[in-house]
C-alpha positions in Angstrom: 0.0 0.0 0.0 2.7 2.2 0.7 4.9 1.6 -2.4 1.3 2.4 -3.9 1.3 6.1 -2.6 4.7 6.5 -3.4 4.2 5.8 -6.6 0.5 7.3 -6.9 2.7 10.3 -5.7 5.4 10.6 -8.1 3.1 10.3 -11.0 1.4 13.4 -9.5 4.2 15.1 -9.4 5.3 14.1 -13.3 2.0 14.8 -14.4 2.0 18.4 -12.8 5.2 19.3 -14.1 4.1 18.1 -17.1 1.9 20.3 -17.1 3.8 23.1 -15.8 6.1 22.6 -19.0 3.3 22.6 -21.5 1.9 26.3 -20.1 5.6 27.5 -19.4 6.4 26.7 -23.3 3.1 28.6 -24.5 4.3 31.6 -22.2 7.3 31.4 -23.9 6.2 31.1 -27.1 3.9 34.6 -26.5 6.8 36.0 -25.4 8.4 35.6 -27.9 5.8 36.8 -30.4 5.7 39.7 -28.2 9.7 40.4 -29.1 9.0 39.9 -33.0 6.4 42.2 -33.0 8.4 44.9 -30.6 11.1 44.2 -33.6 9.0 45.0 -36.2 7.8 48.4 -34.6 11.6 49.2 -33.9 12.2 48.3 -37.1 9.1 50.4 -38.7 10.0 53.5 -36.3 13.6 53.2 -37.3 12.4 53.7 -41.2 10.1 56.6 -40.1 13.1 57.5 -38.3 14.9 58.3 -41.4 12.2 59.3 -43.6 11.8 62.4 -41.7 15.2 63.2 -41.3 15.3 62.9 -44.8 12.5 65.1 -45.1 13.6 68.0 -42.6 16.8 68.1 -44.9 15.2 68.7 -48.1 12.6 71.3 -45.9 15.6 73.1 -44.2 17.6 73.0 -47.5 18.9 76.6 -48.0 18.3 77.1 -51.8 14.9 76.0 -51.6 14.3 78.4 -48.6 16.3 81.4 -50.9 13.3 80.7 -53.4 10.8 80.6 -51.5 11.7 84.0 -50.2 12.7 85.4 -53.3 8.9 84.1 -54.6 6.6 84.9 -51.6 8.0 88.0 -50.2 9.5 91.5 -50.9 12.4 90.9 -49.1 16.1 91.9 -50.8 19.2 90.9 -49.2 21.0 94.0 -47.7 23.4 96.4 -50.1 26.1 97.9 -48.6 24.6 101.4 -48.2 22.1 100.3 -46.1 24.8 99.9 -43.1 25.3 102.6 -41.1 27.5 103.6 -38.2 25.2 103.7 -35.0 26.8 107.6 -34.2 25.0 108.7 -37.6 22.0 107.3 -36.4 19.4 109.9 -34.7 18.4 109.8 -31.4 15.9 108.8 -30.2 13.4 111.6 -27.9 11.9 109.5 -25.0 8.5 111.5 -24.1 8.1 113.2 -20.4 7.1 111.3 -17.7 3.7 110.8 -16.9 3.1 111.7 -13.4 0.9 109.3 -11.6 -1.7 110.4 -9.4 -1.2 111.0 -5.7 -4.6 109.4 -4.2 -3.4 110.3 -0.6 -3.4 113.8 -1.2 -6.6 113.9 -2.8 -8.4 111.8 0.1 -7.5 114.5 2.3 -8.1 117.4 0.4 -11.9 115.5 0.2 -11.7 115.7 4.3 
């Protein structure tokens, strides 16, 4: 009867790790679905990644932007006799202060 236990026991215990393997490799293998697909998106971002870099170069490229000035506003670049010494420039008359009302002296002058 004893040896039957025993024995009753260990097949318990094979049958539950068994088991225990069979859910611990279907973990695994969700796991490891979960990396491909965290690969892909790094892979996808990455290619975004570079598209817009790509992109910002082109936008940021500084004939294209000297056109598009040139085409959409009046804008010149500067000639030479446009720069002045700041001496010859006139200066500048700052207006007289405004004098703020005195409140106190008016409460009393109420009184």
């Amino acid at each position: 009867m004893r040896q039957w236990l025993v024995n009753l026991l260990f097949l318990c215990l094979a049958v539950a790790a068994g088991v225990q393997l069979f859910v611990l490799k279907y973990q695994v293998m969700d796991k490891e679905e979960e990396l491909k697909m965290i690969h892909r998106q790094i892979l996808n971002d990455s290619r975004e990644i570079h598209m817009l870099k790509a992109d910002w170069a082109l936008l940021n490229d500084p004939d294209r932007l000297r056109e598009l000035v040139k085409n959409q506003t009046n804008f010149r670049p500067i000639g030479a006799g446009q720069i002045v010494h700041a001496e010859t420039l006139p200066l500048r008359m700052t207006p007289p202060p405004v004098k703020k009302p005195d409140f106190r002296q008016s409460e009393q002058e109420s009184s």
